[in-house]
N, CA, C and O of each residue as an XYZ file, in Angstrom:
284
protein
N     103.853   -109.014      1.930
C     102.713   -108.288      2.441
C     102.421   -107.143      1.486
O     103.278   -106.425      0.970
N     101.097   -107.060      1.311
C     100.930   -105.946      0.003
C      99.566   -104.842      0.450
O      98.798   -105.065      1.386
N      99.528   -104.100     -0.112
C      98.731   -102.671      0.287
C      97.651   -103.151     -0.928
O      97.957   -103.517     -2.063
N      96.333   -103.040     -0.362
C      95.178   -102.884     -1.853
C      94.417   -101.856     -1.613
O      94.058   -101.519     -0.485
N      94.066   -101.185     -2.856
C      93.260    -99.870     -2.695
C      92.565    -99.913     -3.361
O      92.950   -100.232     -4.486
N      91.224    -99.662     -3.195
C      90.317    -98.880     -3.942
C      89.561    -97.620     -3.692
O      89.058    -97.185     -2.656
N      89.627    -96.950     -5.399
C      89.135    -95.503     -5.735
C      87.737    -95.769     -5.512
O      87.090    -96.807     -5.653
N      87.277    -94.155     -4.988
C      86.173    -94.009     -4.942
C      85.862    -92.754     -5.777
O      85.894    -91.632     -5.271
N      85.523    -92.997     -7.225
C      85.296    -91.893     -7.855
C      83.373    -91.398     -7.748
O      82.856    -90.534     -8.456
N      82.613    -92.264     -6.636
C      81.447    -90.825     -6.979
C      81.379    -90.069     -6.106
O      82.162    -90.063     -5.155
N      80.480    -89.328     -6.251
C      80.693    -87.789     -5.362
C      79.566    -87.882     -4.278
O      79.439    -86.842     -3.632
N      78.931    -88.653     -4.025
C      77.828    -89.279     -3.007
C      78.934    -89.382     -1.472
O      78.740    -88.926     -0.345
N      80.056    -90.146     -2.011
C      80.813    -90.490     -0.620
C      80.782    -89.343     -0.374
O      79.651    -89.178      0.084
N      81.479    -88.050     -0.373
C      82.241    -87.198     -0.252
C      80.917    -86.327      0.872
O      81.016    -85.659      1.901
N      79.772    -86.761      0.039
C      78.552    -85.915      1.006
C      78.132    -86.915      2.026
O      77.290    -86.395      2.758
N      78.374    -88.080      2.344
C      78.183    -88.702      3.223
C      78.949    -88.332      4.550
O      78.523    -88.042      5.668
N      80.515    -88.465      3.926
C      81.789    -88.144      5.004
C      82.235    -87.096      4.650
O      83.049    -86.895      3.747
N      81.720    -86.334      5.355
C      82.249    -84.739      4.817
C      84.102    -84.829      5.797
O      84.439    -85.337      6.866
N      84.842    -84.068      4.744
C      86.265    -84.120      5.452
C      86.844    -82.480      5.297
O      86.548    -81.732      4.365
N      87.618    -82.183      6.299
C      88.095    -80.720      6.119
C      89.051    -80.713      4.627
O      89.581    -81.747      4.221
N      89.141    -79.737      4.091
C      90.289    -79.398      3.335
C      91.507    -79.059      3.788
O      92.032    -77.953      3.652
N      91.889    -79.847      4.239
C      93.328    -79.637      4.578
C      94.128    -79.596      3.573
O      95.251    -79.189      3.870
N      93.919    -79.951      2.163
C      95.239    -80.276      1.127
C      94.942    -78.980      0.130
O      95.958    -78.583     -0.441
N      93.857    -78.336     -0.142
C      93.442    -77.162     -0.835
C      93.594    -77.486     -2.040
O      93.214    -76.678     -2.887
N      94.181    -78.737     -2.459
C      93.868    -78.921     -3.691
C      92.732    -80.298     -4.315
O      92.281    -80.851     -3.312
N      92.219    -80.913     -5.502
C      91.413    -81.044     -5.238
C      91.867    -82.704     -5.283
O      92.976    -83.013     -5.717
N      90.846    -83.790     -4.764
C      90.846    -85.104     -4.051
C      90.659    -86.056     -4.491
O      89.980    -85.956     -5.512
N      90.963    -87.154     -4.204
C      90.181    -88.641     -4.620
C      90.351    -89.278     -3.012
O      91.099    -88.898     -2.111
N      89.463    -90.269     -3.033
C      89.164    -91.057     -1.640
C      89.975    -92.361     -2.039
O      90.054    -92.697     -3.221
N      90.531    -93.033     -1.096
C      91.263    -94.534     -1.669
C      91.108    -95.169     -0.232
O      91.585    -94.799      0.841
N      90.332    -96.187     -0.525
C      90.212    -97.266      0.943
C      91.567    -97.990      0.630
O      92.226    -97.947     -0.408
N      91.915    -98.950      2.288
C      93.606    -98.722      2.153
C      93.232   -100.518      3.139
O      92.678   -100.897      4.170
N      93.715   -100.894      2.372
C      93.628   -102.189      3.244
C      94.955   -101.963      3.805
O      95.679   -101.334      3.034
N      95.736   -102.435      5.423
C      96.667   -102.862      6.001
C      96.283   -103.704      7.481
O      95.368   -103.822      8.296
N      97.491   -104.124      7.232
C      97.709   -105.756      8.657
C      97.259   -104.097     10.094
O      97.393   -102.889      9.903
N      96.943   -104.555     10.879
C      96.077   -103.411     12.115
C      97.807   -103.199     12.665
O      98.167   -102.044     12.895
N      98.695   -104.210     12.830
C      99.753   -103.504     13.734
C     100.243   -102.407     12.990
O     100.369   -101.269     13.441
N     100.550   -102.814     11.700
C     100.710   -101.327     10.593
C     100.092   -100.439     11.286
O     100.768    -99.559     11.819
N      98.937   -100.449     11.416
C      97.689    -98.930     11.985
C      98.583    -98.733     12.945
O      99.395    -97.808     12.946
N      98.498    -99.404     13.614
C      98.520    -98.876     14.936
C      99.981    -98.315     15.417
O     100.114    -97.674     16.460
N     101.003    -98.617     14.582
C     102.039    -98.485     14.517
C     102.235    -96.440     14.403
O     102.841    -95.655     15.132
N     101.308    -96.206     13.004
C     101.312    -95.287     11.969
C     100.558    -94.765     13.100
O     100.829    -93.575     13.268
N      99.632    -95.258     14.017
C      98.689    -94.050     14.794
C      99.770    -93.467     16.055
O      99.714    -92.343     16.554
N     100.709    -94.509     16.394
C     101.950    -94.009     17.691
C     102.517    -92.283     17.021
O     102.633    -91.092     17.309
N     102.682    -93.127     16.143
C     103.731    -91.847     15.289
C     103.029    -90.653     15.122
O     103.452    -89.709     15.790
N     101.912    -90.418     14.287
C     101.086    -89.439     14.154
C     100.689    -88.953     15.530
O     100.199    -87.836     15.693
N     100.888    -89.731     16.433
C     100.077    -89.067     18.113
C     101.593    -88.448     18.784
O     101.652    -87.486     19.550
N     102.587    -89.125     18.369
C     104.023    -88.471     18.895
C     104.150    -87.321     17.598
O     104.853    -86.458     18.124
N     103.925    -86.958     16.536
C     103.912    -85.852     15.731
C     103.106    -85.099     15.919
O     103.214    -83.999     15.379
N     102.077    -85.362     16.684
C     100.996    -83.879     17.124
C     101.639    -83.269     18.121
O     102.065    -82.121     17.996
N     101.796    -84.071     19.364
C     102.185    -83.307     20.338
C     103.757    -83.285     20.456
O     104.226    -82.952     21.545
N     104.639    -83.625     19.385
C     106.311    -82.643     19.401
C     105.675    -80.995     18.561
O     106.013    -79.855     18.879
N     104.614    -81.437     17.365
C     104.580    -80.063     16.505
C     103.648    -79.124     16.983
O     103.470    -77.963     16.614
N     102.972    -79.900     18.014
C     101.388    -78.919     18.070
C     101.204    -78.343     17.548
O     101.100    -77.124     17.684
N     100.999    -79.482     16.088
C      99.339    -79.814     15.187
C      98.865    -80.525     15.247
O      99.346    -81.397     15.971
N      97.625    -80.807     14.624
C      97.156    -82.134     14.411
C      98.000    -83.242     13.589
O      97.715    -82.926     12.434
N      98.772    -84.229     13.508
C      99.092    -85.332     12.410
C      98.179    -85.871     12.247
O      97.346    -85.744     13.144
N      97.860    -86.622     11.239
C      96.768    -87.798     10.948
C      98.064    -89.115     10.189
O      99.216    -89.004      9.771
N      96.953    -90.448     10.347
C      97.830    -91.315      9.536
C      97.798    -90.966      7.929
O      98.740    -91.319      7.219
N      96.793    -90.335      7.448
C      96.870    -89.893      6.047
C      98.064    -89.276      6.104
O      98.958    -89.752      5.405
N      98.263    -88.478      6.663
C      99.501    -87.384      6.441
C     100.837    -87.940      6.609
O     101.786    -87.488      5.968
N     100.961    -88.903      7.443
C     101.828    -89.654      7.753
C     101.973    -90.280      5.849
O     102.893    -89.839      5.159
N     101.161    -91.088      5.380
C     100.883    -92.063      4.179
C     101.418    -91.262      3.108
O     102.378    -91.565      2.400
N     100.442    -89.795      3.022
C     100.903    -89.006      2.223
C     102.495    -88.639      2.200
O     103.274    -88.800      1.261
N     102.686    -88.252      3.136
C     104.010    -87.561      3.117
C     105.191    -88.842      2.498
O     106.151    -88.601      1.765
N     104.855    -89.979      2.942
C     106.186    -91.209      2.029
C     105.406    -91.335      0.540
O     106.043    -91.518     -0.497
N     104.194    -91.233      0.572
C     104.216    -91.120     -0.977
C     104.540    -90.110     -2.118
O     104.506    -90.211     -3.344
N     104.853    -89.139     -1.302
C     105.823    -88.056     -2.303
C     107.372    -88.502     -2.979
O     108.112    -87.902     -3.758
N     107.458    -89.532     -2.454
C     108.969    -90.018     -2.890
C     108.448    -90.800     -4.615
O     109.149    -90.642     -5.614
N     106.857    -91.776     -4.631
C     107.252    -92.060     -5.157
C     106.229    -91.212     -6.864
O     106.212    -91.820     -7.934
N     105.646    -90.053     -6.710
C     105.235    -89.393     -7.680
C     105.766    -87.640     -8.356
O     105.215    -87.169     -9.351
């Protein structure tokens, strides 16, 4: 089972879907293909990480945070 992504380098998206800055530094957009139980899996977790931390989690943050291992 494999992950496919594609970059979205123009700056049109970005004014379409406006998104908070949460990362303060600066961005690229990557569409994320996965199987939906994946999602939905990643959305349990992020909804049990909001309300143990009361913050918001998102599944990005969830995504992000294991991809620090590998950059």
């Amino acid at each position: 089972m494999g992950f496919y992504c594609l970059l979205r380098k123009d700056k049109e998206f970005n004014k379409i879907m406006p998104r908070s800055n949460k990362l303060k530094v600066p961005t690229v957009t990557y569409n994320l293909i996965m199987p939906v139980v994946m999602k939905d899996n990643l959305n349990k977790k992020a909804h049990m990480q909001s309300k143990e931390l009361g913050i918001q989690v998102s599944v990005a943050d969830l995504i992000r945070e294991q991809l620090k291992d590998y950059t």
